[in-house]
GUMAR-875902 format. One record per residue (C-alpha): x, y, z. Coordinates in pm, 1 decimal. Layout:
BEGIN
X:Y:Z
...
This chain:
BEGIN
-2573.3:-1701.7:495.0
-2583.0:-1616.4:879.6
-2714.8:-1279.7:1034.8
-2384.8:-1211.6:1219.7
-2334.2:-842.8:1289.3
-2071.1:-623.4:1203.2
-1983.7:-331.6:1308.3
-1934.2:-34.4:1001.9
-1735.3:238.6:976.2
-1793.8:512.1:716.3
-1553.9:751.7:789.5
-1219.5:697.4:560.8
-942.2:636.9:720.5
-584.4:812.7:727.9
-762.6:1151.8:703.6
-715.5:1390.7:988.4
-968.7:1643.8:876.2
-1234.6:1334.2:782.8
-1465.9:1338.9:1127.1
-1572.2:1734.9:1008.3
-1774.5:1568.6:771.9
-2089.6:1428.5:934.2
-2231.7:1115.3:718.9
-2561.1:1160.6:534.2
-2817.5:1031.6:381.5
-2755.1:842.6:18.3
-2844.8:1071.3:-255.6
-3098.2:967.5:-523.6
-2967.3:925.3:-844.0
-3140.1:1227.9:-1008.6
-2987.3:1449.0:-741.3
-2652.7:1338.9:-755.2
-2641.4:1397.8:-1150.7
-2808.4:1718.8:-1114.9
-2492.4:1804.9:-825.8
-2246.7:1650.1:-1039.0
-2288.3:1870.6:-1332.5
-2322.1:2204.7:-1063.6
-2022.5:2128.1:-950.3
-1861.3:2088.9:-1277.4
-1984.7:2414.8:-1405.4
-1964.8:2651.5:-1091.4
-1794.8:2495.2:-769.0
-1739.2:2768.1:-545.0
-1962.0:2992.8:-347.5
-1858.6:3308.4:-440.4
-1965.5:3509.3:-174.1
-1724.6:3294.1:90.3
-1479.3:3502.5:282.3
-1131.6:3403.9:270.3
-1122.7:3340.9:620.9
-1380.4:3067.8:659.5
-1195.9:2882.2:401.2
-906.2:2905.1:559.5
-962.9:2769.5:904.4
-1158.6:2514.9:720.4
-785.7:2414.0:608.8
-594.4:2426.0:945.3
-890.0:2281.3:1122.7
-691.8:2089.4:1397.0
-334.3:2246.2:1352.4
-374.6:2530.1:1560.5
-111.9:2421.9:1833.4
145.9:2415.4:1523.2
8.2:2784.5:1412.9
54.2:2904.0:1763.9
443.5:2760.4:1728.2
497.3:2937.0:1431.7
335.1:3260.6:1532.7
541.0:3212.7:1924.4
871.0:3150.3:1745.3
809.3:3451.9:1470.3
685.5:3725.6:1736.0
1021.3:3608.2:1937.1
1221.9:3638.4:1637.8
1101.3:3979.1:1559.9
1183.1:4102.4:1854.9
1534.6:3934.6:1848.8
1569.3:4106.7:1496.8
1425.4:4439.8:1624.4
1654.1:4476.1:1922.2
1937.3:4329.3:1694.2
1845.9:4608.8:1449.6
1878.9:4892.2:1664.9
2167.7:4760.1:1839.5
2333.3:4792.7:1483.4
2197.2:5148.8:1453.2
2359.9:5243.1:1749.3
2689.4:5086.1:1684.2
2745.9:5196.2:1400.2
2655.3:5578.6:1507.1
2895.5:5544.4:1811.9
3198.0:5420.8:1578.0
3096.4:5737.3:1332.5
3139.4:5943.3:1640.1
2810.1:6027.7:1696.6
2718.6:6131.9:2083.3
2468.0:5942.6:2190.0
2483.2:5986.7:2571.1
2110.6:6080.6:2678.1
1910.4:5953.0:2395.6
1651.6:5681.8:2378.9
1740.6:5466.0:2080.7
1756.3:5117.0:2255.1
1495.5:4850.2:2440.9
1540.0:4708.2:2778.7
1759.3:4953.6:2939.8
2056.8:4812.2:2653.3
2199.8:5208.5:2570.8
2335.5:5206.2:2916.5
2589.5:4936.1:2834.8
2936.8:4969.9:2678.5
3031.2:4922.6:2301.6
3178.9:4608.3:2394.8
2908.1:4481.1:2582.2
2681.4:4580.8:2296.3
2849.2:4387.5:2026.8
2811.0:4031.7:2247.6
2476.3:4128.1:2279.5
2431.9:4123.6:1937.1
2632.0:3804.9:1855.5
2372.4:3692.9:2164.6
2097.0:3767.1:1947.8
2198.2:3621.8:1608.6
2231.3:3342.8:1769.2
1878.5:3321.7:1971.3
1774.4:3464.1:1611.0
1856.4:3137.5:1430.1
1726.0:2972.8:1646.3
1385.3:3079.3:1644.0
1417.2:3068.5:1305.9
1507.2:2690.8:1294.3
1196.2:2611.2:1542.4
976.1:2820.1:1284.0
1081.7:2687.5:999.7
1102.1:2284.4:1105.7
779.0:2330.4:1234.8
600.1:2492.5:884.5
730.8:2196.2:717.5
628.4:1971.8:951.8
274.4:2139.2:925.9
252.3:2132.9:490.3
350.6:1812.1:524.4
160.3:1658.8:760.4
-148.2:1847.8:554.9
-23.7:1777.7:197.7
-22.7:1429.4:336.0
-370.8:1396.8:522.6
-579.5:1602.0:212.6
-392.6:1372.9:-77.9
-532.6:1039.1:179.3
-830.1:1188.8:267.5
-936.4:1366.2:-118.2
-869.1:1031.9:-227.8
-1061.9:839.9:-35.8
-1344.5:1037.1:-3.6
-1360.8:984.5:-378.4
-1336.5:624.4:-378.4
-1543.0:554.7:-93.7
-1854.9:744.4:-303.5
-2128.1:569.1:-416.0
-2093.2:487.1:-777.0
-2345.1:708.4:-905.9
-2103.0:957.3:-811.5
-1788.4:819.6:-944.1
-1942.0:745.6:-1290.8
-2098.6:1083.9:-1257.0
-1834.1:1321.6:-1292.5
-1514.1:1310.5:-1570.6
-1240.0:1095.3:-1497.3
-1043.2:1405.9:-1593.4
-1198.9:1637.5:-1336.4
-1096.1:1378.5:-1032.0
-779.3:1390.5:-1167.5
-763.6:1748.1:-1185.2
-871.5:1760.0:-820.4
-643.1:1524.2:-697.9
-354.2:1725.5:-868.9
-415.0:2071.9:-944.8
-658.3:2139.1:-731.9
-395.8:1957.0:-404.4
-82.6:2133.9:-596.9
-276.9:2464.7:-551.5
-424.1:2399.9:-185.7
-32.4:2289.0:-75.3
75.5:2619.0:-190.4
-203.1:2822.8:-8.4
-58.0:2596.9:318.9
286.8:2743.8:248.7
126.1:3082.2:162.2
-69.5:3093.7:491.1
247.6:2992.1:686.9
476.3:3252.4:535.5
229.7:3572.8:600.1
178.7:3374.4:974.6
535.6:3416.9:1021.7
604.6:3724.0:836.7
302.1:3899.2:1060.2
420.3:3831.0:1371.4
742.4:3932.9:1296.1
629.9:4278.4:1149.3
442.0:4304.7:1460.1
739.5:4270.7:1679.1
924.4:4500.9:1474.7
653.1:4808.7:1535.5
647.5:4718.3:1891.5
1001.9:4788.5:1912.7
932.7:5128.9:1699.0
707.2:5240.4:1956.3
909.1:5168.3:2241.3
1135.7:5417.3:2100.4
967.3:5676.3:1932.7
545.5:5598.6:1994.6
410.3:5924.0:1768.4
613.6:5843.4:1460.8
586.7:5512.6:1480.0
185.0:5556.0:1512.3
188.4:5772.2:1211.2
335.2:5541.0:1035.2
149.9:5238.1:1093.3
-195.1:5435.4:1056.8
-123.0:5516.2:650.3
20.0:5163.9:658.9
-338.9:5038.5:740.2
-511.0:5290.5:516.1
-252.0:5155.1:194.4
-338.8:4787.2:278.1
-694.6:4835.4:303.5
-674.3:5082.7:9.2
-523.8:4787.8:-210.1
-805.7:4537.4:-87.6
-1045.4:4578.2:-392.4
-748.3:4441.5:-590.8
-731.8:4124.8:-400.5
-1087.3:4039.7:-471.6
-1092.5:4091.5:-851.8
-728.0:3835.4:-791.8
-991.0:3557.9:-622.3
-1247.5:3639.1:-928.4
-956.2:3611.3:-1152.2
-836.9:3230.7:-983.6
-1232.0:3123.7:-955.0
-1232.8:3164.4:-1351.0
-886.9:3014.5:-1409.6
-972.0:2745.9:-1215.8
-1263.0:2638.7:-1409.2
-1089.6:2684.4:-1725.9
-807.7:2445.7:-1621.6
-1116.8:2164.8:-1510.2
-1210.0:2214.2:-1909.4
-868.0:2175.2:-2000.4
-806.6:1863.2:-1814.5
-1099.8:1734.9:-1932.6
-1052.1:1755.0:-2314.9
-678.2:1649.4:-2277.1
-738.8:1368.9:-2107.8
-1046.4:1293.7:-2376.4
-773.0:1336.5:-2677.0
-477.2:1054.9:-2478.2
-789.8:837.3:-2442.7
-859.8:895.8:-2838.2
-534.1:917.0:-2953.5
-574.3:611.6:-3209.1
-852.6:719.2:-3341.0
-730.2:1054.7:-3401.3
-445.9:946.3:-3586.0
-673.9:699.4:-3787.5
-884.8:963.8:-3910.1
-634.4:1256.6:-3921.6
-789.2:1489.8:-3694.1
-449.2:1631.2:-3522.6
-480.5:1922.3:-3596.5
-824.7:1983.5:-3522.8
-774.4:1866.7:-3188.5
-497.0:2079.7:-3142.6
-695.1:2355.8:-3230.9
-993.2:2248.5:-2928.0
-695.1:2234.9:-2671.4
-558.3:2567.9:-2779.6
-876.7:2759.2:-2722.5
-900.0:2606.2:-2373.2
-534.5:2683.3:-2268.7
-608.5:3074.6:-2414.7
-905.8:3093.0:-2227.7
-722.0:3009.0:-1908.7
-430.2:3188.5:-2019.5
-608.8:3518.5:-2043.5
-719.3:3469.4:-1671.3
-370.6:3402.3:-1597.7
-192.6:3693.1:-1740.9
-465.2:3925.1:-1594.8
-386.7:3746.8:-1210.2
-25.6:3770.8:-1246.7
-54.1:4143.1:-1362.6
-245.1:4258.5:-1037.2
5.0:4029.1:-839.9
346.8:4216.4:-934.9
95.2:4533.0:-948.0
14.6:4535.6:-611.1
354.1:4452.3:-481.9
512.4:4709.6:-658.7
202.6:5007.0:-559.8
264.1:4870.8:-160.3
631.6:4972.3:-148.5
653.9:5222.6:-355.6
399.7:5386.7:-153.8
527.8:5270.0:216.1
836.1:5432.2:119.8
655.6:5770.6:68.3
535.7:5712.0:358.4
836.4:5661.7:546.4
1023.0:5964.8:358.3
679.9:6190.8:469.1
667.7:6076.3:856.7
1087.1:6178.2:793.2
980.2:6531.1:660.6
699.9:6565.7:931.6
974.4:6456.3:1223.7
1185.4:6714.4:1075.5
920.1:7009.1:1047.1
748.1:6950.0:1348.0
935.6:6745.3:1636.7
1286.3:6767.5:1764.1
1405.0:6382.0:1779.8
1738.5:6279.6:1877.9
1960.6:6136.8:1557.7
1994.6:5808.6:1755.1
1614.4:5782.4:1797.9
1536.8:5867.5:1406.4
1788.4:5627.2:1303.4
1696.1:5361.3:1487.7
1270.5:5428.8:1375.3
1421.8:5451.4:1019.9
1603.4:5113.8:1053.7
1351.6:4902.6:1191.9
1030.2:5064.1:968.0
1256.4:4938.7:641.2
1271.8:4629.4:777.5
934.0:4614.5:841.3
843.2:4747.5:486.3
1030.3:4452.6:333.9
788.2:4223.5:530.3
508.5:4394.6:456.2
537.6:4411.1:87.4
585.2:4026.4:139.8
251.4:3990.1:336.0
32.9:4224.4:80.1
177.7:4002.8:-215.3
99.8:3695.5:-24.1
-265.5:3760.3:30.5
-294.9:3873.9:-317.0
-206.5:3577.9:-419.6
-451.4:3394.6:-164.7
-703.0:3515.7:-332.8
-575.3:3315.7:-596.2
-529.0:3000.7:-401.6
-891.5:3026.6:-201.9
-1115.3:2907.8:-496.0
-939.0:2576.0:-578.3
-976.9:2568.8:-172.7
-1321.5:2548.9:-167.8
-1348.2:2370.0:-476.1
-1177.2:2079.3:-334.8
-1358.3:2082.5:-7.7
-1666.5:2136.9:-181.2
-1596.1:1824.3:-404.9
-1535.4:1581.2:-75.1
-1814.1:1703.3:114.5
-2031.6:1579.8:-264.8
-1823.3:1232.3:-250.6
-1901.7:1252.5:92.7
-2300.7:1281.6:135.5
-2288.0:994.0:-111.2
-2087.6:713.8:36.3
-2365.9:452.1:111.9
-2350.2:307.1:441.9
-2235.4:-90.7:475.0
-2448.4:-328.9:622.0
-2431.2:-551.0:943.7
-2497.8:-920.2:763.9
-2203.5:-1154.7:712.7
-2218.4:-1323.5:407.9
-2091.4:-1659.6:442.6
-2224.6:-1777.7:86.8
-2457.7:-1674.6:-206.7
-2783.7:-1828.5:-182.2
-3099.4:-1800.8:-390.2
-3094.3:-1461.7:-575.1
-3445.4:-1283.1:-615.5
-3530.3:-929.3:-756.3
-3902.9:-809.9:-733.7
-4045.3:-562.6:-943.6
-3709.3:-375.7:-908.1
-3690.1:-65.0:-1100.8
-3418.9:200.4:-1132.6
-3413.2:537.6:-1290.4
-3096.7:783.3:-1359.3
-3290.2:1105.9:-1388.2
-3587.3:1056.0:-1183.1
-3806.2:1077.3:-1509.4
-3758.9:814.9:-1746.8
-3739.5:438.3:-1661.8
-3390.8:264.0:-1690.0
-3509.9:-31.1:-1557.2
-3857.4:-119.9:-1446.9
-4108.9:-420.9:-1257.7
-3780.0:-688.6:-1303.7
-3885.7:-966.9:-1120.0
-3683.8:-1336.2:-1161.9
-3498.5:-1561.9:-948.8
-3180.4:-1730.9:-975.9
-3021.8:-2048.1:-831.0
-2686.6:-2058.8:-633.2
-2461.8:-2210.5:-902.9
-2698.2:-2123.1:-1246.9
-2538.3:-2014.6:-1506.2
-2709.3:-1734.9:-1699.8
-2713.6:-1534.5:-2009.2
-2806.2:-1133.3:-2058.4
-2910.8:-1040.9:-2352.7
-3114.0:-772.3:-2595.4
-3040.1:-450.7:-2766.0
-2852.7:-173.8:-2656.7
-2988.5:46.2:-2420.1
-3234.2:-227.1:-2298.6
-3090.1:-209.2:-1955.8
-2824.4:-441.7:-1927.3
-2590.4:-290.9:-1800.7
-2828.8:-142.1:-1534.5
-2931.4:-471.0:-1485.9
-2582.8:-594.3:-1353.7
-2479.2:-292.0:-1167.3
-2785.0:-293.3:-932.1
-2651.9:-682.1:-949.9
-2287.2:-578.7:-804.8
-2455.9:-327.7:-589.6
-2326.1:-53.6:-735.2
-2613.1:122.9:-791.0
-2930.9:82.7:-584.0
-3315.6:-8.3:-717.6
-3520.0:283.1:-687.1
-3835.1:103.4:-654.6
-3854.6:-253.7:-552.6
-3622.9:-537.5:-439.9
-3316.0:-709.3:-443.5
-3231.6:-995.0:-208.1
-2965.4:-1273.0:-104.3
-3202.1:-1549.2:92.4
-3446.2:-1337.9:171.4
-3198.1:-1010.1:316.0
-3164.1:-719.0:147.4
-2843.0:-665.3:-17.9
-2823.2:-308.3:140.1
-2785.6:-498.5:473.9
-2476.4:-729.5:389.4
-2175.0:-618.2:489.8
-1954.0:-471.6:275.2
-1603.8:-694.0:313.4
-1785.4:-943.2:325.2
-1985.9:-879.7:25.8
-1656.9:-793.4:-209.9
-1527.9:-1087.4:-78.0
-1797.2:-1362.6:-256.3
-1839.3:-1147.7:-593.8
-1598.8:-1098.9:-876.6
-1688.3:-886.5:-1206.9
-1486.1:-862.0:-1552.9
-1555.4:-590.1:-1721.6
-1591.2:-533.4:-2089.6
-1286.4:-290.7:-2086.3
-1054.4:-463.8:-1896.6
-798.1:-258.6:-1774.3
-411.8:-288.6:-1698.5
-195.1:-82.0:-1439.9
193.7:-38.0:-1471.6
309.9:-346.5:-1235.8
375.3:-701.8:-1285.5
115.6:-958.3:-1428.4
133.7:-1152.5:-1073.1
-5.9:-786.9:-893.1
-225.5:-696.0:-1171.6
-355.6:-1063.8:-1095.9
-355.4:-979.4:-707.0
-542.3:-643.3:-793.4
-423.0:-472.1:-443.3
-540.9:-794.2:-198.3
-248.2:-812.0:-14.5
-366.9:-1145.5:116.5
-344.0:-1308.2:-230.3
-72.1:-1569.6:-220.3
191.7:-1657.4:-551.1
21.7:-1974.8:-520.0
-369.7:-1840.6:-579.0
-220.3:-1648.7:-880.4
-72.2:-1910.0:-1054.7
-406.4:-2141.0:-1003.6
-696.3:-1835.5:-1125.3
-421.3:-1841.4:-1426.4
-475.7:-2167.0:-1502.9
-840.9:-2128.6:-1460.0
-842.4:-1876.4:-1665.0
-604.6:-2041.2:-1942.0
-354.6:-1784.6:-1936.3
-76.9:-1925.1:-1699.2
156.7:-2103.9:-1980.1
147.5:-1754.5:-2154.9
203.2:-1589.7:-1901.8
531.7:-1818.5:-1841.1
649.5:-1721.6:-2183.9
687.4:-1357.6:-2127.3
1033.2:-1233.0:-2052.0
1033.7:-1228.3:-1683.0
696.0:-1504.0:-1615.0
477.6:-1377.7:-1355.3
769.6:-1045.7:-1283.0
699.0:-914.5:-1627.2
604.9:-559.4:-1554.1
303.8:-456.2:-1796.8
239.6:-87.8:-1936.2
-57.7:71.4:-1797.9
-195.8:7.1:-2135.0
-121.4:-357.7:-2117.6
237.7:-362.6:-2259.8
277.5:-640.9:-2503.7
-27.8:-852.6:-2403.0
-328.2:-925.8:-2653.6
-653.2:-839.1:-2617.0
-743.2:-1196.2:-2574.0
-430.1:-1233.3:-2314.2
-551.6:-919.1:-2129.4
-922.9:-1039.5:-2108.5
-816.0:-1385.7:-1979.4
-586.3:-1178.6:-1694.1
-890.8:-985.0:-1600.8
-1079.4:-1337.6:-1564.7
-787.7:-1474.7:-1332.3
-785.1:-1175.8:-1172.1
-1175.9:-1210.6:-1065.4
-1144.8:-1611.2:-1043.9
-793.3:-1527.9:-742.4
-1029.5:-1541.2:-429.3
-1263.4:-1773.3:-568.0
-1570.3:-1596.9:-565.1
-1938.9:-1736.9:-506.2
-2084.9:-1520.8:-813.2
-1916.8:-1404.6:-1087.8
-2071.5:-1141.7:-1327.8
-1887.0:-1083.8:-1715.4
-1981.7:-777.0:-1950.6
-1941.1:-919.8:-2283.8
-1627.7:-1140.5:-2194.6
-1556.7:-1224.9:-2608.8
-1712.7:-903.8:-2801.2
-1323.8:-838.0:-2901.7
-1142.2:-1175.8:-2906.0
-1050.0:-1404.9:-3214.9
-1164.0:-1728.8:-3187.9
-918.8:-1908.9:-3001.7
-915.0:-1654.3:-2762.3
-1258.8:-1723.7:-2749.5
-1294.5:-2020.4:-2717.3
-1052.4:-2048.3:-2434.0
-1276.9:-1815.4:-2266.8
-1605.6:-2079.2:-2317.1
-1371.5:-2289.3:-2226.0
-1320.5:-2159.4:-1839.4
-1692.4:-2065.0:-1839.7
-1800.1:-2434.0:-1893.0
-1532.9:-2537.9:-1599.0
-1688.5:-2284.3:-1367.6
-2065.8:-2345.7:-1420.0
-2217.6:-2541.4:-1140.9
-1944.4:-2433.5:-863.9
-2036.3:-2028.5:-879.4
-2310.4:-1838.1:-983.2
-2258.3:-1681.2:-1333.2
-2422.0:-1402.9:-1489.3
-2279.7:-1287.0:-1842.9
-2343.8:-1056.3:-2051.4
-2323.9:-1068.4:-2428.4
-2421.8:-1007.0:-2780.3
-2233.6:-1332.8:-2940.5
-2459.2:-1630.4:-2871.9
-2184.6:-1849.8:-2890.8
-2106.4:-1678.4:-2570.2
-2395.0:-1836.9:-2331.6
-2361.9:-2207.8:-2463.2
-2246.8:-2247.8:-2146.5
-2577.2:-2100.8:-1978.2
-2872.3:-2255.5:-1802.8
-3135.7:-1989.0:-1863.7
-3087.0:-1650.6:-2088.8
-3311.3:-1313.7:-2002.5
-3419.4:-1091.1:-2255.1
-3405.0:-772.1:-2220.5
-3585.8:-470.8:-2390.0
-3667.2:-136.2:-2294.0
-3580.8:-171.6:-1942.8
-3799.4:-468.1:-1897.9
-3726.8:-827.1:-1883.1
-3942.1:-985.8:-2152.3
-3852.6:-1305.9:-2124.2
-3627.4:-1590.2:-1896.4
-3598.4:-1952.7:-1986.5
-3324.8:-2165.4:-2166.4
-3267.0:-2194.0:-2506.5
-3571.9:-2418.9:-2638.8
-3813.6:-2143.0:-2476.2
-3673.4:-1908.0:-2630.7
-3627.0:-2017.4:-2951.3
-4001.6:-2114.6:-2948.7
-4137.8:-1853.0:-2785.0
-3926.3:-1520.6:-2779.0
-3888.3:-1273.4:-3124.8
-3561.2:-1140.4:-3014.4
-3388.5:-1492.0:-2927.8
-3513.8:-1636.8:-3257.9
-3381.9:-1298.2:-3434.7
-3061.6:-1308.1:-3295.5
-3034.5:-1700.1:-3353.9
-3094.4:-1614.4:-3736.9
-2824.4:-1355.4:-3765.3
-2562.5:-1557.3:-3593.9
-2688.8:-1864.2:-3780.7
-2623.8:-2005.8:-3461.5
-2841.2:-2365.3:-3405.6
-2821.5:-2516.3:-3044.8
């Protein structure tokens, strides 16, 4: 193993938002379970403002929001002048003398009729345009951030440490990367919408005042009063989304518990009962829902039914109190309905932000979490697994009790050994702190004397392989579920872990060879058939060590002892750790640990063991097993 340097780089890549995040420290597992289930039971801050969140969001798309708000403004005032041109027209064709009055911008009520009407064919035109620029550029803008936070929420979860990742419900990540991204993408469009409906509505008073600056005034002032007046509403909405939002996570989470138990369900009848679990869920998130959409078409339908007493009262006050030209009134009246139709759209829109802004900072709150844990790679290059040593390594999952503790043993590049002892003796522990997925609390684990925090990390993935006792299956071919997403894998390295692994003249047998697409479930392959593809797809880049979590626990015996057969073919050329409860299993093995309460009680080959160790000699009995 050399001591070359390379050069890390923890920040994810394809995320535009990722370098907000600064990299910390790697939480301790007690923390990080303690986080885990806070964030599962109450996510969000609830005293955030809205805003906050929000440029949190469109951190770095400002120059597309300034587009969008350019083009809008424009556009209102295009629509304004447009407006009142129509006003005007259409009071000149009724006969109406308008000669003297102030009912148009920019000096336009001094041209002709037919002057006026290319004006306004003028402006339709310069209208669409706008429009065209606005609305290419919003869609440019929730794409490009649909796109970065799918990448980046993503890989911010699977760049975690795995403490994290085994942490938290496989249902809530998916939750997160769908629900929680559906809901965000929405907000984006939300956000984009009131951006271009406020400008507009801002161009539109502007024009109102340039006419007629006391009405117009009057009318905007009880316009602010009504929105602020409705403002309480919008915050019980965000309460209402906070709790709906945490309702769906429960949801998810039991549904995606009863697919993953679905046979054993049926088996024992249960259906209904399970039914029952999922139907309390949806009604508690259902009752959150009906109360949010309530206030929603409440609040629209309060705002314009009060703007237009508003606009009827400013008409009864011009009326009573000032003497305005028809022209002028008609125009103000034109352009304030306009506006009122834009305005109702903007109050129901941040209603329903409120909505929106929970799953917001849910899902930011989540990445920052995967975040803070991603542990840093190394700067070794690991050219080859040496000598492997642990000293008086220890490891703990609460920070209390002991899941490991004072392992000490050393291992031989090439041996072959055996795991063993009961359950919950740390095994499994044991071989994740051995695939550096988890870290020792206490102690040491080294690779020729260097810490195996220090090795690289491409480097490291690229010497170890691990088959796990669950082997699982995605919806592709058997040649890419082989590959396992290493594009550099050649047809040719497939076909040869196959026959390593005894599983390439089966594999020729199925419909379409190597091309036969497989269910994500495994399709029509055996358990035996889908263990043996999980052991080709470790054995594909040849790896130095090799680690197996009970490789035969559910096999028949031919499967089986196919399996013993590629273990005794691989001993001597990588170094082997397997776990397993069949002792038929670690024939193959030079030395076997025992394992018991966290501690390793004993490590020697069989003849030791059998001599010297209770368990071994227990175990021998009941598998009436003599080597």
């Amino acid at each position: 193993m050399s001591t070359q340097s390379a050069q890390s780089d923890s920040t994810p890549t394809g995320s535009a938002e990722a370098a907000e995040f600064e990299e910390a420290a790697v939480l301790p597992p007690a923390v990080i379970a303690s986080t885990a289930e806070q964030l599962f039971q109450d996510p969000t801050d609830k005293n955030v403002p809205m805003l906050p969140t929000l440029r949190m969001l469109f951190k770095g798309e400002y120059p597309s929001l300034v587009v969008m708000a350019t083009t809008a403004f424009l556009g209102g005032v295009c629509e304004a002048t447009l407006l009142l041109l129509i006003a005007n027209l259409a009071l000149s064709i009724g006969g109406g003398d308008l000669s003297g009055q102030k009912s148009l911008m920019f000096g336009l009520d001094q041209l002709p009729i037919r002057t006026l009407f290319l004006v306004a064919i003028l402006l339709t035109t310069v209208r669409l345009g706008l429009q065209y620029i606005a609305s290419r550029s919003g869609a440019r803008l929730t794409s490009r951030l649909t796109q970065n936070l799918r990448n980046g929420t993503f890989e911010d979860f699977i760049g975690a440490s795995w403490e994290v990742q085994s942490a938290i419900p496989e249902a809530a990540v998916q939750d997160l990367l769908q629900r929680h991204l559906a809901k965000t993408q929405a907000a984006v469009i939300s956000v984009g919408m009131l951006m271009s409906s406020g400008f507009m509505v801002l161009a539109l008073l502007m024009s109102a005042f340039a006419v007629d600056a006391r009405a117009s005034g009057a009318i905007v002032i009880f316009g602010g009063f009504l929105f602020m007046g409705l403002r309480p509403m919008t915050i019980k909405a965000k309460r209402l989304g906070r709790q709906q939002m945490q309702q769906g996570v429960i949801y998810s989470v039991q549904s995606r518990e009863a697919i993953d138990l679905s046979l054993e369900i049926r088996a024992f009848g249960v259906s209904t009962d399970v039914a029952d679990r999922l139907d309390k869920s949806t009604r508690s998130e259902i009752a959150s829902l009906y109360k949010a959409q309530l206030m929603a078409r409440m609040v629209t339908g309060i705002y314009t039914s009060a703007a237009v007493l508003i606009i009827l009262a400013a008409l009864v006050a011009m009326d009573a109190f000032l003497d305005q030209p028809l022209a002028a009134v008609g125009a103000i009246v034109v352009v304030l309905v306009r506006a009122l139709n834009q305005t109702s759209g903007i109050q129901a829109g941040y209603h329903g932000l409120g909505d929106l802004v929970p799953y917001i900072q849910r899902l930011f709150a989540e990445r920052q979490f995967f975040r803070d844990s991603r542990p840093p790679s190394g700067s070794v290059h690991l050219e080859s697994i040496g000598k492997i040593e642990f000293t008086d390594a220890g490891y703990s999952y609460d920070g209390v009790h002991d899941a490991l503790q004072g392992v000490s043993f050393t291992v031989e590049p090439g041996e072959a050994v055996g795991i063993i002892g009961p359950s919950g003796s740390g095994k499994s522990t044991l071989i994740q702190l051995l695939l550096r997925l988890r870290h020792a609390s206490t102690g040491t684990y080294q690779l020729d004397g260097v810490p195996v925090g220090d090795i690289e990390d491409q480097s490291w993935f690229s010497m170890i392989a691990f088959v796990p006792q669950d082997s699982r299956i995605y919806d592709d071919t058997v040649a890419n579920n082989i590959r396992f997403f290493r594009p550099g894998v050649s047809d040719e390295q497939i076909m040869e872990a196959a026959r390593r692994a005894h599983v390439h003249e089966e594999i020729l047998a199925m419909p379409d060879g190597y091309d036969t697409v497989l269910g994500s479930r495994g399709g029509s392959l055996s358990g035996g058939q889908r263990q043996r593809v999980a052991i080709a797809r470790a054995l594909v880049r040849r790896p130095a060590m090799l680690v197996l979590d009970e490789p035969t626990s559910a096999l028949d015996m031919q499967s089986e002892s196919l399996v013993h057969e590629t273990l005794n073919e691989l001993k001597g050329s990588v170094t082997l750790f397997v776990i397993a409860h069949r002792l038929s299993t670690l024939n193959s093995c030079d030395r076997i640990m025992v394992m018991d309460h966290g501690k390793l009680q004993a490590f020697g080959d069989r003849t030791d063991l059998e001599s010297n160790n209770a368990f071994y000699k227990e175990a021998l009995a009941l598998s009436r097993i003599r080597t």
